[in-house]
Every structure is written in C-alpha cells, then in structure tokens.
N, CA, C and O atoms as CSV, one atom per row, in Angstrom:
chain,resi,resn,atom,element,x,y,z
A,1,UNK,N,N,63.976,148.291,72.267
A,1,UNK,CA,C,64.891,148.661,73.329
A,1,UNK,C,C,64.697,147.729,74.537
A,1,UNK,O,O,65.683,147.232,75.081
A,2,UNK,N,N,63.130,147.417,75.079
A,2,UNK,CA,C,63.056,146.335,76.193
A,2,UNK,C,C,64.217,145.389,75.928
A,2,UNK,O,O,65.138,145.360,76.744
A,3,UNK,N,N,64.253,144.326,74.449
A,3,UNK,CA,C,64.841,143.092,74.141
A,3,UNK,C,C,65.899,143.774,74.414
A,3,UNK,O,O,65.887,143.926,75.636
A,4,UNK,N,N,66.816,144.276,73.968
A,4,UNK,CA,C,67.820,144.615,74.343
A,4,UNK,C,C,68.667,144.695,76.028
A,4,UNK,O,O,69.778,144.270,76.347
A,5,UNK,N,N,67.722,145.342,76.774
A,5,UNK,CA,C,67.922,144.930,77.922
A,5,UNK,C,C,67.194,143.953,78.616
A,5,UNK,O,O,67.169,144.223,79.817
A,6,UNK,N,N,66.640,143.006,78.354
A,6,UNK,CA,C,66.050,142.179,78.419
A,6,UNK,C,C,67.313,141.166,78.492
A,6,UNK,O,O,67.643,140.604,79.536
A,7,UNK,N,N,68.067,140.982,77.085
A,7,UNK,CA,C,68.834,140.458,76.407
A,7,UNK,C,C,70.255,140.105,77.383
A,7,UNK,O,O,70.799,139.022,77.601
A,8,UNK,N,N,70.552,141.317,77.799
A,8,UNK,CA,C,72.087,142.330,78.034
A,8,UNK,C,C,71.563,141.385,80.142
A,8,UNK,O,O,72.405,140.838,80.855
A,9,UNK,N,N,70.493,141.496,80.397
A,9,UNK,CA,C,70.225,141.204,81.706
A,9,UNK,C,C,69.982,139.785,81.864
A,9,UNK,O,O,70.068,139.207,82.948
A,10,UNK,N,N,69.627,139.141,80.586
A,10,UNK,CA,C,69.959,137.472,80.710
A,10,UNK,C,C,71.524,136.907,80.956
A,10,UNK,O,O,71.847,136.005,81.728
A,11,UNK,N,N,72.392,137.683,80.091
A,11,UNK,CA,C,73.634,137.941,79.929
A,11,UNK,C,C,74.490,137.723,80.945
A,11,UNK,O,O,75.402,136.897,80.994
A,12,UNK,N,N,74.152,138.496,81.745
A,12,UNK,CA,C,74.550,138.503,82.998
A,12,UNK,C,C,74.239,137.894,84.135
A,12,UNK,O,O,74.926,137.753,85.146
A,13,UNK,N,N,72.863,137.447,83.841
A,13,UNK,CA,C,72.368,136.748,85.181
A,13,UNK,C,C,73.184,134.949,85.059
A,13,UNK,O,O,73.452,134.111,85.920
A,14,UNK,N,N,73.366,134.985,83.443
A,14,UNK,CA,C,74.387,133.490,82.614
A,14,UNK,C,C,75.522,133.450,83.593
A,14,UNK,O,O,75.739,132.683,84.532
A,15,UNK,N,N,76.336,134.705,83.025
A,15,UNK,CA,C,77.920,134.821,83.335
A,15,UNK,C,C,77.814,134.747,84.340
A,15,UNK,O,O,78.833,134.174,84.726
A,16,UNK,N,N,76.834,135.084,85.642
A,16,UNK,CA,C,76.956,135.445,87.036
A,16,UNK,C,C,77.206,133.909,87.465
A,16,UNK,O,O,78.125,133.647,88.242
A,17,UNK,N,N,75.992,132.441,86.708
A,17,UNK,CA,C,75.973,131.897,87.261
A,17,UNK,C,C,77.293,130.615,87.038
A,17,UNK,O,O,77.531,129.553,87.612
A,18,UNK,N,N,77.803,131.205,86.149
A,18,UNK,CA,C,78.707,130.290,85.100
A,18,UNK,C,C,80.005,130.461,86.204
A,18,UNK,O,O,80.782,129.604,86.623
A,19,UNK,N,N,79.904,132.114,86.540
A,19,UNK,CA,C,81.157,132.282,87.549
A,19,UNK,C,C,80.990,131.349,88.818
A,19,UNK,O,O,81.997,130.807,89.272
A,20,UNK,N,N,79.844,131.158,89.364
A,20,UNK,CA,C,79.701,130.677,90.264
A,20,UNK,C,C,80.195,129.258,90.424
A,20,UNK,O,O,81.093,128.959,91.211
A,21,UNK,N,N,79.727,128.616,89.842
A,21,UNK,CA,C,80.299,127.475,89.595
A,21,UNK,C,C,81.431,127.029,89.409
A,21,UNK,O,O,81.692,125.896,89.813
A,22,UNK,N,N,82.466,127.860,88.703
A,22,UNK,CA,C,83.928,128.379,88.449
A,22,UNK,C,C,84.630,127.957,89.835
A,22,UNK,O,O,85.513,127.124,90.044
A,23,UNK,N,N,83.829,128.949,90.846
A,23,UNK,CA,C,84.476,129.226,92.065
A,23,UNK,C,C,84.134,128.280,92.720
A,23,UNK,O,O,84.784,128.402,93.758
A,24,UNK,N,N,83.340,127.124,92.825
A,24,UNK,CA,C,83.142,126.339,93.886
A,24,UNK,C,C,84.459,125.427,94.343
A,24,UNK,O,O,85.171,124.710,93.640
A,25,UNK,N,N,84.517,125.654,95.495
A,25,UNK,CA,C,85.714,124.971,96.364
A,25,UNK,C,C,85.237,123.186,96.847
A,25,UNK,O,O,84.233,122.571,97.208
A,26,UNK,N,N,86.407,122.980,96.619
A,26,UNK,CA,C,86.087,121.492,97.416
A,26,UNK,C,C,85.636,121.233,98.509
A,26,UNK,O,O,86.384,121.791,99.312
A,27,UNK,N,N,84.656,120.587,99.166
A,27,UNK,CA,C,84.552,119.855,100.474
A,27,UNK,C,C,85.592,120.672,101.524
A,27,UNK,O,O,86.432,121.245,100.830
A,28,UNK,N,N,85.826,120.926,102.987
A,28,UNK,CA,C,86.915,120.810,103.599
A,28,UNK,C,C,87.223,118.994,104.038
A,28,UNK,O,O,88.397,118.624,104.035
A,29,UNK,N,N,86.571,118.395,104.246
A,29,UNK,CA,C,86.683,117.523,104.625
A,29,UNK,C,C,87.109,116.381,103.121
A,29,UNK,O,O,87.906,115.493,103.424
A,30,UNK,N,N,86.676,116.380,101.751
A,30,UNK,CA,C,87.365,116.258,100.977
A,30,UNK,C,C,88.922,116.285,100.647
A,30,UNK,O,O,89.624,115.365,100.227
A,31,UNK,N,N,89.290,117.700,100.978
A,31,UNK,CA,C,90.193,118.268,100.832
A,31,UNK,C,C,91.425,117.785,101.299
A,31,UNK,O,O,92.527,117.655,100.766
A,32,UNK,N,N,90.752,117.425,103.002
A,32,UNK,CA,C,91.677,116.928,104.175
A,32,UNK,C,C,91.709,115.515,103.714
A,32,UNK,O,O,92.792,115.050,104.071
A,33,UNK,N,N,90.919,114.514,103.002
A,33,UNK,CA,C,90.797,113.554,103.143
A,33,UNK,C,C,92.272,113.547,101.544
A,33,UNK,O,O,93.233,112.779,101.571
A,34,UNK,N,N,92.038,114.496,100.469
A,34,UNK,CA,C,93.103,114.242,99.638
A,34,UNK,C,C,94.691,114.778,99.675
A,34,UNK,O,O,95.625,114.502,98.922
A,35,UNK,N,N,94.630,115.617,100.798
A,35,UNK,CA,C,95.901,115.971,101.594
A,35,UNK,C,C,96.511,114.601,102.695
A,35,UNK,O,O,97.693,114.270,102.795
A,36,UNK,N,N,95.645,114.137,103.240
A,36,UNK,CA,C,96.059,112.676,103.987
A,36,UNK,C,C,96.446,111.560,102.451
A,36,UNK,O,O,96.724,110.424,102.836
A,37,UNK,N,N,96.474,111.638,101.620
A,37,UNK,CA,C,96.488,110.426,100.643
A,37,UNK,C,C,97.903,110.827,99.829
A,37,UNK,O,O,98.640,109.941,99.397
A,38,UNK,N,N,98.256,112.510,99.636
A,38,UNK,CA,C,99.161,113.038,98.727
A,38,UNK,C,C,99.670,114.242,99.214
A,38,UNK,O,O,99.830,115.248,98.524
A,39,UNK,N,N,99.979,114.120,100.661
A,39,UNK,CA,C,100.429,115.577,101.459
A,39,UNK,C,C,101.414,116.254,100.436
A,39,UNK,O,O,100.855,117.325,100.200
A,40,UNK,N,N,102.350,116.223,99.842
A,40,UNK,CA,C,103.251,116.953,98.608
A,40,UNK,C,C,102.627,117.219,97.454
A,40,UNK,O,O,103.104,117.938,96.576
A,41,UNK,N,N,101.412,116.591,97.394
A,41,UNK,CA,C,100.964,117.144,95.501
A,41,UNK,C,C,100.544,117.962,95.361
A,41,UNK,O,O,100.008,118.584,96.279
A,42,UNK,N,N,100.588,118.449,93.887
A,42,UNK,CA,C,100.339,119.958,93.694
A,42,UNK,C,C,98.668,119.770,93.251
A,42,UNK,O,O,98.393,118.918,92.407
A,43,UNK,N,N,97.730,120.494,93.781
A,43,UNK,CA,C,96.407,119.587,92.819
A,43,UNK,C,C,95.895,120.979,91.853
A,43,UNK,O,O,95.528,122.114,92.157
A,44,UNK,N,N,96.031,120.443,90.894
A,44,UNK,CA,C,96.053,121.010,89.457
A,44,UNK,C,C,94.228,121.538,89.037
A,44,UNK,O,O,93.753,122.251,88.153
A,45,UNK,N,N,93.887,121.088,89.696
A,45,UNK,CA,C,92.322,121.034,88.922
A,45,UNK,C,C,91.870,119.987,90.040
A,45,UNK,O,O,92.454,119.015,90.519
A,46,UNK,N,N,89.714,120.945,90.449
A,46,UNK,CA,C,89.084,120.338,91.511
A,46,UNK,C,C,87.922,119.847,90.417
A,46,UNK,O,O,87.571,120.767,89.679
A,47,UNK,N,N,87.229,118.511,90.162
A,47,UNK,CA,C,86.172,118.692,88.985
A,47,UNK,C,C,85.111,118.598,90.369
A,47,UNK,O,O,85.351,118.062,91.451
A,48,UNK,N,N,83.807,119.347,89.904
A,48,UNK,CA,C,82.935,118.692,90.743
A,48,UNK,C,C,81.788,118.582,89.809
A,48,UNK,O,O,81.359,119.367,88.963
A,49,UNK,N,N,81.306,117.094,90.283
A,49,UNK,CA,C,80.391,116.446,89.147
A,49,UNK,C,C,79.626,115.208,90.258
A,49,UNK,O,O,80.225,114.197,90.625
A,50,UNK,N,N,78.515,115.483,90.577
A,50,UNK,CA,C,77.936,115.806,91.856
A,50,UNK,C,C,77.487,114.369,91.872
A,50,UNK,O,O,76.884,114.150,90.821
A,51,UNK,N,N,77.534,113.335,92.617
A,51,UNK,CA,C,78.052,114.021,94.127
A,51,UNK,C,C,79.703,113.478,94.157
A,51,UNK,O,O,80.343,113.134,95.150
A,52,UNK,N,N,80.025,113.510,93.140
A,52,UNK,CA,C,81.782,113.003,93.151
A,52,UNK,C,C,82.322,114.155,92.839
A,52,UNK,O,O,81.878,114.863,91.935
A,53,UNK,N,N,83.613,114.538,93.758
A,53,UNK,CA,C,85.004,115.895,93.855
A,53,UNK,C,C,85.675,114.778,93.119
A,53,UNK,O,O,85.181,113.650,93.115
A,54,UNK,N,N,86.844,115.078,92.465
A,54,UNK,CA,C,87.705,114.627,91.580
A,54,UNK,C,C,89.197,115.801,91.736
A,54,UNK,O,O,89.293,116.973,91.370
A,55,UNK,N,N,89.866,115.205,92.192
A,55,UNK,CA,C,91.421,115.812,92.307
A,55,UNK,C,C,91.916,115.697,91.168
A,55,UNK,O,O,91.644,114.687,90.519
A,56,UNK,N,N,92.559,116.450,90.760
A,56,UNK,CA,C,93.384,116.086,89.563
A,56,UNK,C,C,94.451,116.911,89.810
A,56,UNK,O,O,94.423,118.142,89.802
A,57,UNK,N,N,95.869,115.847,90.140
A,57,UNK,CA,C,97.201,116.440,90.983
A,57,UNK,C,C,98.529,115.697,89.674
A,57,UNK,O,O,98.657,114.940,88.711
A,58,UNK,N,N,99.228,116.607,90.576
A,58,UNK,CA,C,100.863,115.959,90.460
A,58,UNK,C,C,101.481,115.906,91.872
A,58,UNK,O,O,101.371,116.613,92.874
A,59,UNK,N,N,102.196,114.754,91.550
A,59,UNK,CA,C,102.800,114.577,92.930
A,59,UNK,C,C,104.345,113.506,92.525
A,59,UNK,O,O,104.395,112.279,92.431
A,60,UNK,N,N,105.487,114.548,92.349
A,60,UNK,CA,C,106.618,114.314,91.845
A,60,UNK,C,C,106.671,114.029,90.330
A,60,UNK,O,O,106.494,114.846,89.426
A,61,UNK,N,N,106.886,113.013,90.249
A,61,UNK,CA,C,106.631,112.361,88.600
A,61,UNK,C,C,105.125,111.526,88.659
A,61,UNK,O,O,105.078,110.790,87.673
A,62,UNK,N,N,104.277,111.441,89.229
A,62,UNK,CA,C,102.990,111.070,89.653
A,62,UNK,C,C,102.126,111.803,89.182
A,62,UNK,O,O,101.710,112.695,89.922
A,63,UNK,N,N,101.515,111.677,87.692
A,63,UNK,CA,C,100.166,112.957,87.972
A,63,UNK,C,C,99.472,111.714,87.709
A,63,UNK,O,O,99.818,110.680,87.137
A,64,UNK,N,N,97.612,112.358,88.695
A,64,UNK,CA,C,96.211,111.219,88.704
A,64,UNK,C,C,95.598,111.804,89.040
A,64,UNK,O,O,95.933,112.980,89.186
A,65,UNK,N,N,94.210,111.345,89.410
A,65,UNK,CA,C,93.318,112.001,89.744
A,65,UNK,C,C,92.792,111.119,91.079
A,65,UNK,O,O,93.048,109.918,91.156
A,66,UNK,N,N,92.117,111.747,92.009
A,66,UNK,CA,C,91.378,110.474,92.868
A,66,UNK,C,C,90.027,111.700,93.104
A,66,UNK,O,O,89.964,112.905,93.349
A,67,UNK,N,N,89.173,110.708,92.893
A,67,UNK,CA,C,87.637,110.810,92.956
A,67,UNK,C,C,87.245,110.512,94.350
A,67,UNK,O,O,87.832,109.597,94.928
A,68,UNK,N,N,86.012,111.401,95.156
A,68,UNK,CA,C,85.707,111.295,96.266
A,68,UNK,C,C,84.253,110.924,96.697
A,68,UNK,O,O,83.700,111.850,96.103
A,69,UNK,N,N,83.503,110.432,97.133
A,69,UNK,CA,C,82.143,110.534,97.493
A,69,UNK,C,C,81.893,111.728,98.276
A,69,UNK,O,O,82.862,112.481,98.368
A,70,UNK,N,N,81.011,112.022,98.763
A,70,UNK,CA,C,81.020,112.977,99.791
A,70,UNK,C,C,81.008,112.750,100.954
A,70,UNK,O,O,80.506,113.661,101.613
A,71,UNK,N,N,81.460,111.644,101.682
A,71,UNK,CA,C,81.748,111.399,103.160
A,71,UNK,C,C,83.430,111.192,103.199
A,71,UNK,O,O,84.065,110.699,104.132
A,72,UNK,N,N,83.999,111.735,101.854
A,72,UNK,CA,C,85.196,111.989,101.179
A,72,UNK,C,C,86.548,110.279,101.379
A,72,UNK,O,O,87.726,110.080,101.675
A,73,UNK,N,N,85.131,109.365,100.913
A,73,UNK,CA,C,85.898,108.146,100.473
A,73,UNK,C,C,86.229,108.185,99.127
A,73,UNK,O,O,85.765,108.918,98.253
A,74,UNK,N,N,87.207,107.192,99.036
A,74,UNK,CA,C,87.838,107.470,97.185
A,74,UNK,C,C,86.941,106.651,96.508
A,74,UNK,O,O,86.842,105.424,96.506
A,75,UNK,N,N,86.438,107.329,96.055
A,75,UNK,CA,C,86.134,106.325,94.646
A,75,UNK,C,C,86.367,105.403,93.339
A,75,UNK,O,O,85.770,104.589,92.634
A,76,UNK,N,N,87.602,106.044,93.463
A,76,UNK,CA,C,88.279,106.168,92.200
A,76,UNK,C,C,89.636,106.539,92.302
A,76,UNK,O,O,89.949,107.492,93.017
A,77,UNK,N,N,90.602,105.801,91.576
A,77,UNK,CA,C,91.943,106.963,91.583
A,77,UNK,C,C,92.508,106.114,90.233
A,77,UNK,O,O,92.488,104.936,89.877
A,78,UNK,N,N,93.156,107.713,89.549
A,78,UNK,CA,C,93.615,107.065,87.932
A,78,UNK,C,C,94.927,107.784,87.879
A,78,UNK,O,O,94.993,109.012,87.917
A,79,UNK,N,N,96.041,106.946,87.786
A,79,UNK,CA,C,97.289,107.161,87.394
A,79,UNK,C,C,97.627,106.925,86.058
A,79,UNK,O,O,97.314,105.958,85.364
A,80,UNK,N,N,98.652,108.427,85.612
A,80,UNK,CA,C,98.941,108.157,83.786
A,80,UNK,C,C,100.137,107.156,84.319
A,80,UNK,O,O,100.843,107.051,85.321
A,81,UNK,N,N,99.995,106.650,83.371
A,81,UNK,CA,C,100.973,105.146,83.196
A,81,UNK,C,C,101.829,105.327,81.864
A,81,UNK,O,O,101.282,105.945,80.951
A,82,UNK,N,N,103.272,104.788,81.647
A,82,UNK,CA,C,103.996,104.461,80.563
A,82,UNK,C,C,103.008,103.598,79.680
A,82,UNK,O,O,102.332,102.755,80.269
A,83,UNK,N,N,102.875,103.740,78.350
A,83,UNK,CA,C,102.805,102.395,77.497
A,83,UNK,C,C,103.238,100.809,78.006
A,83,UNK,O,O,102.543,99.824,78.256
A,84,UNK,N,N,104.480,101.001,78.033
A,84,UNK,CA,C,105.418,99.878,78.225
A,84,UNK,C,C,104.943,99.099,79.974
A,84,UNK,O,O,105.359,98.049,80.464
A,85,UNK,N,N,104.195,99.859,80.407
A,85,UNK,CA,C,103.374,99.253,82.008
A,85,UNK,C,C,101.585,98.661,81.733
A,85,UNK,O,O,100.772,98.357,82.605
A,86,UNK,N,N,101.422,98.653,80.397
A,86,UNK,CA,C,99.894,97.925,80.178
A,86,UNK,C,C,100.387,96.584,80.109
A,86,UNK,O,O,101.436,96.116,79.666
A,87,UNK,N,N,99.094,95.935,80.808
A,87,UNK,CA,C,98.885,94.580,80.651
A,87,UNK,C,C,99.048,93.824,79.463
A,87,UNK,O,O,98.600,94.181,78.374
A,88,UNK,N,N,99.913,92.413,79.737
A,88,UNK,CA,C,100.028,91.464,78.585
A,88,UNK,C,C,100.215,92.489,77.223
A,88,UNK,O,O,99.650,92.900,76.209
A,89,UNK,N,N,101.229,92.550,77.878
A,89,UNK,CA,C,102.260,93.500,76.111
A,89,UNK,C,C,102.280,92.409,75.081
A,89,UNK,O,O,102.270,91.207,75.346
A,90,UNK,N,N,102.302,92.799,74.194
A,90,UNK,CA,C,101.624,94.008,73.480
A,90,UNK,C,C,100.287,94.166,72.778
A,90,UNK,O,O,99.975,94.806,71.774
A,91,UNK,N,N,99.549,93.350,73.648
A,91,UNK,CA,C,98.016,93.030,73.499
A,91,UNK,C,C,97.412,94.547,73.528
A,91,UNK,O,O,96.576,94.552,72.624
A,92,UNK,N,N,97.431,95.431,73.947
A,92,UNK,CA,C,96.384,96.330,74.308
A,92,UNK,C,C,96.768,97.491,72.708
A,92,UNK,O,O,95.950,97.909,71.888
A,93,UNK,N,N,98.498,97.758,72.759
A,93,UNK,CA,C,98.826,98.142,71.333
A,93,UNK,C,C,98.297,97.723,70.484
A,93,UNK,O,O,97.438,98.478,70.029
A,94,UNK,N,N,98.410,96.733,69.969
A,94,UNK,CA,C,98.139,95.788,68.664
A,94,UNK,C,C,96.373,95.861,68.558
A,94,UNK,O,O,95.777,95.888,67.482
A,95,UNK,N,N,95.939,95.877,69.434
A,95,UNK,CA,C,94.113,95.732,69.440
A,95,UNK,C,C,93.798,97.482,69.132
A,95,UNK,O,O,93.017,97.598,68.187
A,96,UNK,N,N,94.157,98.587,69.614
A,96,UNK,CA,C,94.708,99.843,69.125
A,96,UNK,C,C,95.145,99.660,67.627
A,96,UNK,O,O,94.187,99.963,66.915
A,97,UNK,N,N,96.124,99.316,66.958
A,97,UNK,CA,C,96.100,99.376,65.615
A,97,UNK,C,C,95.455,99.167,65.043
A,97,UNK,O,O,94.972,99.950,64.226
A,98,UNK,N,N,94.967,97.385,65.284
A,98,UNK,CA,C,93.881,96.858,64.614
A,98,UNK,C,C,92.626,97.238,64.461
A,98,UNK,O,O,92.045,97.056,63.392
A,99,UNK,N,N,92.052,97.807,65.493
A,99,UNK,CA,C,90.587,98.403,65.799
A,99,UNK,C,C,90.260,99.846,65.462
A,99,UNK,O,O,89.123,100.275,65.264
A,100,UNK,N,N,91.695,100.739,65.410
A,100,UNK,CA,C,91.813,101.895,65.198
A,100,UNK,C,C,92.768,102.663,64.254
A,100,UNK,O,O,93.491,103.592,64.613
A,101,UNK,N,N,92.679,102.142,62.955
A,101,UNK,CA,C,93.470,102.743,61.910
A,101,UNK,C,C,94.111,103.860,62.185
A,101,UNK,O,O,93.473,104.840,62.569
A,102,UNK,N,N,95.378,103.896,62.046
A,102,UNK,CA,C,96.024,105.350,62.019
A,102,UNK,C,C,96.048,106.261,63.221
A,102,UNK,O,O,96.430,107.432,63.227
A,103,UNK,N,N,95.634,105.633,64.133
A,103,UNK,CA,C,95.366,106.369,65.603
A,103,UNK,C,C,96.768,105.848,66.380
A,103,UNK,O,O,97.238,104.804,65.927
A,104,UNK,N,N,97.378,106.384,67.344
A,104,UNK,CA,C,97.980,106.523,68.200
A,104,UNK,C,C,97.841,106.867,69.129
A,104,UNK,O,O,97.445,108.016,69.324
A,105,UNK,N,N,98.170,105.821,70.331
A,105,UNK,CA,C,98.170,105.695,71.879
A,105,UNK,C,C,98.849,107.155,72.939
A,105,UNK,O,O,100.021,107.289,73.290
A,106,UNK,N,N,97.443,108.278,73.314
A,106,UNK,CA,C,98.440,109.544,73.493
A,106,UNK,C,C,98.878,109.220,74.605
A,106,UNK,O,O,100.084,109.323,74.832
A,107,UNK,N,N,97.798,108.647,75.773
A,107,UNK,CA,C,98.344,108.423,76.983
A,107,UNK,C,C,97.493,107.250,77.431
A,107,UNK,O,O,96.440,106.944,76.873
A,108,UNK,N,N,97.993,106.632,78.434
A,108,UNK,CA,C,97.295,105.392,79.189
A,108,UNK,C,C,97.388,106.121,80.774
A,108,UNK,O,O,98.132,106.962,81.279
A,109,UNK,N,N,95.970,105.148,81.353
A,109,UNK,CA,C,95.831,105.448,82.520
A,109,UNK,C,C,95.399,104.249,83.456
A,109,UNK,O,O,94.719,103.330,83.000
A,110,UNK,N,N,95.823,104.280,84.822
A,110,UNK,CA,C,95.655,103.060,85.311
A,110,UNK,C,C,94.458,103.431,86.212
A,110,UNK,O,O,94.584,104.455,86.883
A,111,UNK,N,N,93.760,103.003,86.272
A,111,UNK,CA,C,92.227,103.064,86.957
A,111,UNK,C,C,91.925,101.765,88.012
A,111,UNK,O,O,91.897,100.574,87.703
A,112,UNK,N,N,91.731,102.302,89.216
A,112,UNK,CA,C,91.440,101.657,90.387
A,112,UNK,C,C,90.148,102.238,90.967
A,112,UNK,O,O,90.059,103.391,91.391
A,113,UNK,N,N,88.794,101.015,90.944
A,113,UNK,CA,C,87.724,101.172,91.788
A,113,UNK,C,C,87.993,101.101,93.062
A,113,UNK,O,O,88.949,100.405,93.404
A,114,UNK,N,N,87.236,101.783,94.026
A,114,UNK,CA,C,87.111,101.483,95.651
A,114,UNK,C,C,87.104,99.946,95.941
A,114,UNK,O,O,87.655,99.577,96.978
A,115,UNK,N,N,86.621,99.164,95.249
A,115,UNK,CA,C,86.486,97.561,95.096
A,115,UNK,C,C,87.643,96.952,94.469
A,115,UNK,O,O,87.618,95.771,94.123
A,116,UNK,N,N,88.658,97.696,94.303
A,116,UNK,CA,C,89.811,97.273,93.715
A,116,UNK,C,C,89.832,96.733,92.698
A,116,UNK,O,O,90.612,95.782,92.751
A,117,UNK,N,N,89.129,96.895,91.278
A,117,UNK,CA,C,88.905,96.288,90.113
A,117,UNK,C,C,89.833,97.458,89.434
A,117,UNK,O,O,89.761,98.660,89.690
A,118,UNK,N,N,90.676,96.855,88.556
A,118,UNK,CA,C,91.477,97.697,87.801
A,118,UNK,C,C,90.960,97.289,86.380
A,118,UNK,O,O,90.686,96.207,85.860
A,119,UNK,N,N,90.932,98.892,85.869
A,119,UNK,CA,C,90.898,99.168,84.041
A,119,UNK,C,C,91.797,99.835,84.019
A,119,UNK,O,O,92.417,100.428,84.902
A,120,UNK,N,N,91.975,99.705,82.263
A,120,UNK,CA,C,93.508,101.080,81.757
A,120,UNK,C,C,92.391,101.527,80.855
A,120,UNK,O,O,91.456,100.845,80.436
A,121,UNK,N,N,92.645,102.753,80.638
A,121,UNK,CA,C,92.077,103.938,79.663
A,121,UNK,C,C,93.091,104.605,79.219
A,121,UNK,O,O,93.936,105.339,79.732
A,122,UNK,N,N,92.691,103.939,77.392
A,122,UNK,CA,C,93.868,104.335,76.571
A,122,UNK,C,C,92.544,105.626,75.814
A,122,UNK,O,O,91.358,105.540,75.496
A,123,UNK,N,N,93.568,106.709,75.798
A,123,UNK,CA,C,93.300,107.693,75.176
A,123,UNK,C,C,93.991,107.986,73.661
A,123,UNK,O,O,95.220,108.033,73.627
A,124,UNK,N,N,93.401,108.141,72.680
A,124,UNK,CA,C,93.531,107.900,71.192
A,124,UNK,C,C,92.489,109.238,70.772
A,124,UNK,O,O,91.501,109.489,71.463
A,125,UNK,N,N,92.801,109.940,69.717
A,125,UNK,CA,C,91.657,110.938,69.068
A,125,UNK,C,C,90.382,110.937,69.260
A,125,UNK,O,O,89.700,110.279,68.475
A,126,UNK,N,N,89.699,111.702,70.395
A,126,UNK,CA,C,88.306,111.692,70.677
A,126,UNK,C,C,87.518,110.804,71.644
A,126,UNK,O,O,86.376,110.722,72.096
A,127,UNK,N,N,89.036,110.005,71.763
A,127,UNK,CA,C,88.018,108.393,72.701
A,127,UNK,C,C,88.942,108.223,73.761
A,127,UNK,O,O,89.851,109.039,73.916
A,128,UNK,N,N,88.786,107.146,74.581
A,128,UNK,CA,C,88.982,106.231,75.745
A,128,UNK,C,C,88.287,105.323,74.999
A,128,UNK,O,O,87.163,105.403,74.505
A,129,UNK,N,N,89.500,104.021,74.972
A,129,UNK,CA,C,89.390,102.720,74.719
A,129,UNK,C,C,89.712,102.100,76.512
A,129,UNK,O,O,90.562,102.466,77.324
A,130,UNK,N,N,88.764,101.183,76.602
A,130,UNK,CA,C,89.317,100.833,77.971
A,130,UNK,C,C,89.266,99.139,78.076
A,130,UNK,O,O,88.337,98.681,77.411
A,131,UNK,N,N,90.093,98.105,78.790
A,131,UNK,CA,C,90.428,97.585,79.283
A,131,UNK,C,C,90.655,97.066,80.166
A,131,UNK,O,O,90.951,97.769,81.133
A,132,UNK,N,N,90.648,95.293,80.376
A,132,UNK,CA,C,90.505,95.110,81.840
A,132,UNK,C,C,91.867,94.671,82.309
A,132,UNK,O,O,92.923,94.647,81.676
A,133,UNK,N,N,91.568,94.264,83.788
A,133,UNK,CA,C,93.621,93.930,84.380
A,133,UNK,C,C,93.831,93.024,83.530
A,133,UNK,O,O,94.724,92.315,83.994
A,134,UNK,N,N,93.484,92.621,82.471
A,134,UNK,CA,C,94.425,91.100,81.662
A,134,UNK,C,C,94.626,91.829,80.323
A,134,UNK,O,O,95.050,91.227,79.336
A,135,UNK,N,N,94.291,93.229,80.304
A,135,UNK,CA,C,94.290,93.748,78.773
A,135,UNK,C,C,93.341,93.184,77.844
A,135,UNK,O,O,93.608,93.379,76.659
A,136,UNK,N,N,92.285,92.525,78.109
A,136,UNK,CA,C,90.901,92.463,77.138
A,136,UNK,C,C,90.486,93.518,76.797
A,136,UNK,O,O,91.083,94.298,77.538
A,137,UNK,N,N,89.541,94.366,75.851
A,137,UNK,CA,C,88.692,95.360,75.255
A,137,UNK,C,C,87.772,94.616,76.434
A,137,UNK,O,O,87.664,93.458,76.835
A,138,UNK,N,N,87.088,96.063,76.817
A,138,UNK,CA,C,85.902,96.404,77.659
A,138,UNK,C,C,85.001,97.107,76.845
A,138,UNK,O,O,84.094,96.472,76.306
A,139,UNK,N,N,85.144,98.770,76.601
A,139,UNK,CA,C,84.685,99.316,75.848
A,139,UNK,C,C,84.999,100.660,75.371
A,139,UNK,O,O,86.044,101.129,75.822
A,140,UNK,N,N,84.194,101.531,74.397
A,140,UNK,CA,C,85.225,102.643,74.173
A,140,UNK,C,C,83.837,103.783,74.760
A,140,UNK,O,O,82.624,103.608,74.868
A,141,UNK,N,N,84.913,105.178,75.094
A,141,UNK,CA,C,83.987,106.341,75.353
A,141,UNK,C,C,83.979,106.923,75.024
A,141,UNK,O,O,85.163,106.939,74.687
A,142,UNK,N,N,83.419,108.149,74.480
A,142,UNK,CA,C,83.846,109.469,73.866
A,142,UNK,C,C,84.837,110.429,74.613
A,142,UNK,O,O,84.843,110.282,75.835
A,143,UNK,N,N,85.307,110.964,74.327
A,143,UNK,CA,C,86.007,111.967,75.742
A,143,UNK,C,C,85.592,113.136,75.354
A,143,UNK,O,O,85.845,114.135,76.027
C-alpha cells in the first residue's frame, strides 16, 4: 500500500511539474521586442529552450518563427518559403531526389542568423536537409 502511494504522489509531483512548464510565458520584454518586429501576427506557439524564446507566428500569408536571446535580440528568424524561391533551381530538388530516394520536399524554410548568414531547411520524412545561400548541402538533422 506505501508503493502505491508512494507511486500515485510521484505522479503528481511529474504532472505538477510538466504543467508548469506548459505555462511558462514569454519574457515581457521578449514579447515587446516580437510585437515591435510583427505588430499584426498571430503568434501560434512560444518554444522556450533556454536561454533562446522562439515565436512561432503567422502574420498574413507569412508564417516563421524568430528566436530571441534574452536581452530579447533576434537570433534567428525562419520563414516557410515556396519550393520554387530556393536557391539555384533546381539544385536543392534534384540533390533531394538523388540523396533521398522516394522522399519528398514537405516544406522549405528560409533561415537568417543575427550575422546575416542565410540557410534553407528542407524538411523531408524525419529530417532537415539544410543548405547554404548558393544551395550547396551543409548538412542533415533529425527533426
């Protein structure tokens, strides 16, 4: 009977902390800093993955994400992109077929560092294949 509530009181002390985390709110100063960048977007999802906030919005036909430090500079910001807008067409497709049998391109994303270095992250079954601004292979990730 102890294990049991033993058990039933781990349980809960889990879920308590699982909720917690659930609920954590963004930065205010984050917040303000991704309302000055996209005053109309709707933001869909806050990730926090420490010490980077991550927006993940729509804003008209615009959905991306922009990543924050915590003095709520961007880090990061990734726009889904058309196919038909990757670098040196149809290089990034064709290296996708070739490299990846039978897989198909679900979405592309345009990725901008704070340093202004652009990658695309092509998303395919299980991965991110990514790419640099000339459409070379960089490398792949799991997702």
């Amino acid at each position: 009977m102890k294990h049991l509530f033993f058990l039933l009181f781990i349980g809960i002390v889990f879920n308590a902390c699982n909720q917690a985390d659930k609920e954590r709110k963004a930065p205010d100063n984050i917040v303000a800093a991704f309302k000055k960048l996209h005053p109309a977007a709707t933001i869909e999802k806050w990730n926090d993955e420490p010490p980077i906030w991550e927006a993940k919005y729509k804003d008209g036909n615009e959905k991306g994400a922009v990543s924050f430090d915590k003095d709520a500079s961007v880090t990061e910001t990734e726009i889904v992109i058309e196919e038909s807008l990757l670098p040196d067409q149809p290089a990034i497709p064709d290296y996708i077929k070739a490299h990846y049998t039978g897989e198909k391109i679900q979405h592309c994303e345009k990725v901008t560092k704070a340093d202004g270095t652009v990658t695309y992250e092509i998303q395919i079954t299980g991965k991110e294949i990514v790419f640099d601004k000339d459409g070379k292979y960089l490398s792949e990730e799991m997702d």
